[in-house]
VOGU-3710 file (C-alpha; in Angstrom, 3 decimals, decimal comma):
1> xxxxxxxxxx> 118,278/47,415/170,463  120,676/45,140/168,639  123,509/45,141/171,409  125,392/42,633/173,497  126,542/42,459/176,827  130,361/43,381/175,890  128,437/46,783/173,883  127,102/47,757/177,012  130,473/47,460/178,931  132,182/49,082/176,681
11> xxxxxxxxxx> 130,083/52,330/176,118  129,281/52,969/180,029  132,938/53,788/180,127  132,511/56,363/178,064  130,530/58,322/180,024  133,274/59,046/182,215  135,693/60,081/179,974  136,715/64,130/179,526  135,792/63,753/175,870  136,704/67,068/175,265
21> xxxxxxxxxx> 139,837/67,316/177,248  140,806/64,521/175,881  139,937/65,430/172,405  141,684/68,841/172,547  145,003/66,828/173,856  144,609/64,888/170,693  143,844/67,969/168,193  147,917/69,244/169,630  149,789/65,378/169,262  148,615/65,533/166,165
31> xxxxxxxxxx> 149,939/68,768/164,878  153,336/68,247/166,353  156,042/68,262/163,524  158,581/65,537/164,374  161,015/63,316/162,612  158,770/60,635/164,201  155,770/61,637/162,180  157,097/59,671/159,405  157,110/56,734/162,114  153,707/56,990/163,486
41> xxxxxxxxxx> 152,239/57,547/159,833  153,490/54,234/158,521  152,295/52,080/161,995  149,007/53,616/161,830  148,611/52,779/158,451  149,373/49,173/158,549  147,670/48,543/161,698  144,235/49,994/159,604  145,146/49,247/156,194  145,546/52,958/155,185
51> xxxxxxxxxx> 145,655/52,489/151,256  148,626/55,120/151,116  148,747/54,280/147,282  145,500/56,208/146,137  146,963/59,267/148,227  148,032/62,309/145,918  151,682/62,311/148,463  151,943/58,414/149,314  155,138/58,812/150,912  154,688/58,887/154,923
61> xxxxxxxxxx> 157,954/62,218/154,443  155,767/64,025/152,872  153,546/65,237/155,753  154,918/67,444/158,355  152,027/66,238/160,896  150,532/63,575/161,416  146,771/66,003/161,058  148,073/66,300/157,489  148,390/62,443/156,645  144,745/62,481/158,162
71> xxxxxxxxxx> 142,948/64,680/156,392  145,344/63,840/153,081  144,245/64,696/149,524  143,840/61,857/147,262  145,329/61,707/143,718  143,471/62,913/140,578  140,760/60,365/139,630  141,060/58,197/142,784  137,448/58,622/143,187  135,025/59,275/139,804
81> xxxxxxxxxx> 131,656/60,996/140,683  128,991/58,857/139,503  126,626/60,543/137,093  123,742/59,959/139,001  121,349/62,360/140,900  123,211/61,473/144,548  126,531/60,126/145,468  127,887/59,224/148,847  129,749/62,419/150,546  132,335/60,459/151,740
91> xxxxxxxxxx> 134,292/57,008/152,053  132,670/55,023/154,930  129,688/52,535/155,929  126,220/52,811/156,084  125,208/52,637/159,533  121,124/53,240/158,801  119,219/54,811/156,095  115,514/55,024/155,418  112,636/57,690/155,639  111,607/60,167/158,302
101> xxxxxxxxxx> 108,515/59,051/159,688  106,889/60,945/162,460  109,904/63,325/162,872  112,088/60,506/163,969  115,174/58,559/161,728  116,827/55,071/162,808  119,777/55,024/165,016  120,226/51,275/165,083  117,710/48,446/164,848  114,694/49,330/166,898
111> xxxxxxxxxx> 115,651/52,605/168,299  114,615/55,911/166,837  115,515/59,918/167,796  114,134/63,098/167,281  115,280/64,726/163,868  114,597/68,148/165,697  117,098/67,111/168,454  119,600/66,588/165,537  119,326/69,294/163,984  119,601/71,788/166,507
121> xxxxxxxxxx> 115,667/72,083/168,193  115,111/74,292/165,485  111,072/73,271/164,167  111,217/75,412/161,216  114,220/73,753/159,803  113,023/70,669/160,877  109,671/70,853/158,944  111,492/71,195/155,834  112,064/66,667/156,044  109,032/65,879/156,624
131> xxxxxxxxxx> 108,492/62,929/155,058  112,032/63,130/153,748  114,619/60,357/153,854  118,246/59,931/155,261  121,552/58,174/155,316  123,654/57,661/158,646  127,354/57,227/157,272  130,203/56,551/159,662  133,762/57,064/158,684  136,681/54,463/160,380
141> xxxxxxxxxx> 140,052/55,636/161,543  141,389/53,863/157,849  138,745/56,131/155,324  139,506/59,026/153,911  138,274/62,395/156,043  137,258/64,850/153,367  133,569/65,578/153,050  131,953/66,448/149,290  128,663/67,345/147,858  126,440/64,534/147,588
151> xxxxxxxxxx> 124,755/66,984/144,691  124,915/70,405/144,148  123,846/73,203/146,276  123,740/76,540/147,227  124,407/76,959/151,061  121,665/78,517/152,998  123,297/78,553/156,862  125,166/76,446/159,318  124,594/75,652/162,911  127,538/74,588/165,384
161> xxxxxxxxxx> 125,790/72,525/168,425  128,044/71,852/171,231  127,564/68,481/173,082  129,162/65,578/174,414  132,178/63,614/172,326  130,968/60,009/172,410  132,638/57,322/169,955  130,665/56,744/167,235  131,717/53,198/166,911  129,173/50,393/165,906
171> xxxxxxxxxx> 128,896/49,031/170,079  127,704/52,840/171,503  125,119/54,022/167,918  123,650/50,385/169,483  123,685/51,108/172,954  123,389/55,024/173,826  120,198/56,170/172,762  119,916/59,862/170,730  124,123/59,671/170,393  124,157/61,978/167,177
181> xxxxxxxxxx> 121,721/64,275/168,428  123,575/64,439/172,041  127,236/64,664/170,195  128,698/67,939/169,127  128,138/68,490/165,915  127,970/71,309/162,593  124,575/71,531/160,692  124,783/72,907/157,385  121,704/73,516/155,332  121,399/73,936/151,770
191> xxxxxxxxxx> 119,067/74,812/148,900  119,399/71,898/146,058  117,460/71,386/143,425  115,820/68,558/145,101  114,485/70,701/147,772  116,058/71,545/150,887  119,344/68,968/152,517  121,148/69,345/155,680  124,711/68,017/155,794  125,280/67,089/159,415
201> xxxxxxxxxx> 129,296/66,602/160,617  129,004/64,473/163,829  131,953/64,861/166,291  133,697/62,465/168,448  135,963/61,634/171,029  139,210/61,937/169,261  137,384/64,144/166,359  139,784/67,382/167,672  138,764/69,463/164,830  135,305/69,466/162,057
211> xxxxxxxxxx> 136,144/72,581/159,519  134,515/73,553/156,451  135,521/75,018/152,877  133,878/78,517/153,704  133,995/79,064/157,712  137,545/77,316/158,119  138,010/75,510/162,001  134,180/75,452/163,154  135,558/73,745/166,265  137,547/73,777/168,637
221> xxxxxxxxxx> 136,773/76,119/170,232  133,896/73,696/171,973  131,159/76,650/172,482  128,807/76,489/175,608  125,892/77,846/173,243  123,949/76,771/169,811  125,139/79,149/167,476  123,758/79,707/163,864  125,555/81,795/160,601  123,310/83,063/157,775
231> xxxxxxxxxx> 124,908/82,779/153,781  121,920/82,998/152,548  123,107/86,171/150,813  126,688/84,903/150,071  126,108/83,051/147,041  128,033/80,346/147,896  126,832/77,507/146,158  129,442/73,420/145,595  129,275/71,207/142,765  128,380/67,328/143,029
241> xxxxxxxxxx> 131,422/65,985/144,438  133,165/69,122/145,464  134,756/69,067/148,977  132,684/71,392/151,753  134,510/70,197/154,688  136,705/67,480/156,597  136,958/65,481/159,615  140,168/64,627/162,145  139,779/61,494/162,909  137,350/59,289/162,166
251> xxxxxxxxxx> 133,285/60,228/162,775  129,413/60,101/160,959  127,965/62,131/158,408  124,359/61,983/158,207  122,574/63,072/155,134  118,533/64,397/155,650  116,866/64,949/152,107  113,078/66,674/151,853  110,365/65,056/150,436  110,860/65,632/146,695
261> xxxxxxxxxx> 114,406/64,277/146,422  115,564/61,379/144,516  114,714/58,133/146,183  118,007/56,346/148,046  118,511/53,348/145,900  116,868/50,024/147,333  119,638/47,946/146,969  121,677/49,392/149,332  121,902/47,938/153,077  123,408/48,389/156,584
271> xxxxxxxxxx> 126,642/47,644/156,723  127,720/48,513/153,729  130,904/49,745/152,776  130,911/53,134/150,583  133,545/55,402/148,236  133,383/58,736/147,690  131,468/59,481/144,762  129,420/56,116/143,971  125,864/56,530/143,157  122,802/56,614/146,320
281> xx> 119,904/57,239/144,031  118,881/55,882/140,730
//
């Protein structure tokens, strides 16, 4: 595991933490309307280089909580939708990407985890990536938080997992083994024309709130048990590049493809910083 000395300290704090309590403390701050909104808005955004220009309201007045400057919309054309087969979901960096081999995926260098942990210890879904690919993408405090299609599809269920709220920062994915799969978290499977993908939204601590386009808040409330939702009969099916759900605060999406999709493109790395929209496949 790629991690120093200063990862380690800095992750066993964590583990003492009330992530939730703390997270739900968070989820009310920042859904307070105050003349100091305005304030806060404009400090956060120069102390991580919020680009406030490509925002469809750039002036800080404009939002009446500081959860609305966070999960802002951005103006018309901010981000074209490359017309390729995938596109990146969101505005972030690649953590890790690769294949599924042996029912595991890459956490960071040299450590694997179970895919069936991730996705809920459900085998049957599982089995659908085997052999299949993914992409680990986190999202900073300074990226935009709305979540699109990567391609089209037609959504086939979604699972809310309750867990723990770790950061998803760089120094714990190196250092605390199985973090995505021991997170709370929102599975959503779909039916592309690729095959089958699930969508996974990755809390964490500070993450008050992960919400889609067709269920709304999925949490809060935190849940002591896995549950699952069948749409299967709903019909409801996103375009490429349409929005399915959003973030508070900044977190991972993590992308799981079956074996027939489009390949990920080889010349992308770890590390790499991503927009909305630009192509993953050839």
């Amino acid at each position: 595991m790629s991690a120093s000395f200063t990862d380690y300290l800095k992750s066993g704090s964590l583990y003492f933490l009330p992530h939730h309590a703390v997270s739900r403390v968070v989820f009310k701050l920042t859904r307070i309307k105050s003349r100091f909104v305005p304030k806060a808005i404009t400090l956060f955004s120069n102390a991580f280089k919020v680009n406030l220009n490509e925002a469809l309201n750039p002036d800080p007045k404009s939002y009446a909580t500081f959860n609305e400057f966070f999960t802002r919309e951005l103006m018309a054309g901010a981000r074209p939708i490359a017309d390729t087969k995938i596109t990146s979901p969101v505005d972030g960096t690649i953590s890790q990407f690769g294949n599924v081999v042996d029912g595991e995926i890459v956490q960071a260098k040299g450590v694997n985890y179970s895919l069936n942990q991730l996705l809920g210890g459900n085998q049957e879904r599982t089995d659908k990536f085997k052999n299949g690919q993914f992409i680990t993408i986190y999202l900073s405090p300074k990226d935009y938080h709305r979540i699109h299609m990567p391609c089209a599809g037609t959504l086939v269920e979604h699972t809310h997992i309750p867990g723990r709220l770790f950061s998803v920062a760089k120094h714990t994915v190196n250092t605390i083994k199985g973090i995505f799969a021991r997170n709370e978290r929102v599975v959503a499977m779909f039916d592309t024309e690729y095959g089958s993908m699930a969508m996974v939204l990755v809390g964490a601590i500070n993450v008050a709130a992960i919400e889609t386009v067709w269920a709304g808040l999925i949490t809060p409330p935190k849940g002591e048990a896995t549950t699952s939702k069948n749409y299967s009969s709903k019909n409801i099916s996103l375009d490429k590049g349409e929005e399915m759900g959003r973030f508070n605060m900044g977190s991972t999406v993590i992308l799981v493809f079956a074996e027939g999709a489009p390949k990920l493109k080889n010349e992308l790395s770890t590390d790499q910083s991503l927009q909305l929209g630009v192509s993953l496949s050839n």
